[in-house]
Short mmCIF file of the C-alpha atoms (twelve columns), coordinates in Angstrom:
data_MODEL
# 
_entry.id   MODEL 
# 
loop_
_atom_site.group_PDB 
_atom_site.id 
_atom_site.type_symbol 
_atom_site.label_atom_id 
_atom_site.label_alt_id 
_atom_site.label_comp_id 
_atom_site.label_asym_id 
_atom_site.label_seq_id 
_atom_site.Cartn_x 
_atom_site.Cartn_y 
_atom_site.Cartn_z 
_atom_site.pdbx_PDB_model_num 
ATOM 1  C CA . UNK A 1  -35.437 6.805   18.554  1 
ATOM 2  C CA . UNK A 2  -34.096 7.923   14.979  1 
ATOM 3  C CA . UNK A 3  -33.227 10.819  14.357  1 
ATOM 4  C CA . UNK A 4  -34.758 12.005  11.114  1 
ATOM 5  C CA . UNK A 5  -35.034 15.145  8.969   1 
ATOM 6  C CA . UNK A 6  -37.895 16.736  7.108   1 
ATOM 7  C CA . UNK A 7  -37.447 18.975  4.175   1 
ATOM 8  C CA . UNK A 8  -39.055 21.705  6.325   1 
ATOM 9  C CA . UNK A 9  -35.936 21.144  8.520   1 
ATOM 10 C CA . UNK A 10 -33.867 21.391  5.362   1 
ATOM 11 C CA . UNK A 11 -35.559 24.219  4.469   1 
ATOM 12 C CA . UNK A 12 -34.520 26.037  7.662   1 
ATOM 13 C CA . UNK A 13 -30.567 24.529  7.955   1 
ATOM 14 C CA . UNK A 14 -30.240 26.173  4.397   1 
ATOM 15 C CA . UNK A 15 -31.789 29.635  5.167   1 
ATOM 16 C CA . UNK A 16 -29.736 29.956  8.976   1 
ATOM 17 C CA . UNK A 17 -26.579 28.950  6.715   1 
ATOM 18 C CA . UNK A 18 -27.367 31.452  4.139   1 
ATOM 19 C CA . UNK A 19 -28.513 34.311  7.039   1 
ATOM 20 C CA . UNK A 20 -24.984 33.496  8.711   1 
ATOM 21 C CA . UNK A 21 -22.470 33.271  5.629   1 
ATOM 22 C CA . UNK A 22 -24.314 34.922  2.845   1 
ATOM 23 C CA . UNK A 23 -24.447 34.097  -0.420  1 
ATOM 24 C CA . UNK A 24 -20.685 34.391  -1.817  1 
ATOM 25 C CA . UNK A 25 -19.453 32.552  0.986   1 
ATOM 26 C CA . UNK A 26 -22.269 29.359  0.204   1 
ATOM 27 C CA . UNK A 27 -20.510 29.434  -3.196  1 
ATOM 28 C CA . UNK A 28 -16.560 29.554  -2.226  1 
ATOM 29 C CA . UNK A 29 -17.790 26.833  0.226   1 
ATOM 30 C CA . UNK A 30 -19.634 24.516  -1.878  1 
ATOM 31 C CA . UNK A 31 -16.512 25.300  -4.818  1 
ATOM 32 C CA . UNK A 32 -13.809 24.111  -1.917  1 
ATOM 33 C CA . UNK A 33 -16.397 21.288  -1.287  1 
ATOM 34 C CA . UNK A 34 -16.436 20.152  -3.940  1 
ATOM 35 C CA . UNK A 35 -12.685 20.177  -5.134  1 
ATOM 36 C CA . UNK A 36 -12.179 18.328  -1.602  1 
ATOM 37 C CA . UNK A 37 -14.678 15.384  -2.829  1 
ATOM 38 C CA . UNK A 38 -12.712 15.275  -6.336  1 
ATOM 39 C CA . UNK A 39 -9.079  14.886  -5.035  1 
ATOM 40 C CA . UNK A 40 -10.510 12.429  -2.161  1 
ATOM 41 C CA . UNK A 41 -12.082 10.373  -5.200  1 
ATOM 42 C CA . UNK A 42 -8.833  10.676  -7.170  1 
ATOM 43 C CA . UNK A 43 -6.830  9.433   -4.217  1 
ATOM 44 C CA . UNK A 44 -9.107  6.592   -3.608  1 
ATOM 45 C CA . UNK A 45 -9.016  5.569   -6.887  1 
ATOM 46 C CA . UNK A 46 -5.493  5.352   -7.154  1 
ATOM 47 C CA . UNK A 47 -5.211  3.646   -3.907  1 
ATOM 48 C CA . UNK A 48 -7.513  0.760   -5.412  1 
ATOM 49 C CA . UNK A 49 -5.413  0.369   -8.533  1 
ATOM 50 C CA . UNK A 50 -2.155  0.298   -6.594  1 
ATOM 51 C CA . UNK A 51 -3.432  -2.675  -4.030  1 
ATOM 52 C CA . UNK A 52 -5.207  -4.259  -7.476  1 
ATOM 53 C CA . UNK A 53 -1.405  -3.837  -8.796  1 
ATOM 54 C CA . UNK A 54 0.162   -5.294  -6.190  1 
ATOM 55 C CA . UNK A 55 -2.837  -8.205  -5.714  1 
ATOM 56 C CA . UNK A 56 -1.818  -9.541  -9.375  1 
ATOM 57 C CA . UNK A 57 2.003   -9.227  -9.415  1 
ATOM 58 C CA . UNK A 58 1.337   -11.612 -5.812  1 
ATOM 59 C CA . UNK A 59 -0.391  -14.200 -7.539  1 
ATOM 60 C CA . UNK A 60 1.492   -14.126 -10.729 1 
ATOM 61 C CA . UNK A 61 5.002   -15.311 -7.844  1 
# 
């Protein structure tokens, strides 16, 4: 059986989270969050344009 979630459930996962941290630690959160996301990105990127790098200098021998 799925498991599935409402926005009533939502509703209430947001309001415990904001009853337990508050509201300046939501923010710091979602700010480390998100800097997390944009290095992970960054990284991946870079990753794919090395192995495309190294894909074409292969077939080019």
């Amino acid at each position: 059986m799925p498991f599935r979630v409402g926005p009533m459930e939502l509703v209430l996962v947001l309001l415990l989270a904001l009853l337990i941290f508050g509201p300046d630690r939501i923010a710091k959160l979602g700010g480390e969050l998100g800097k997390s996301i944009s290095a992970f990105q960054r990284e991946m990127k870079k990753e794919n344009e090395d192995t495309e790098e190294e894909s074409s200098t292969s077939e080019a021998a």
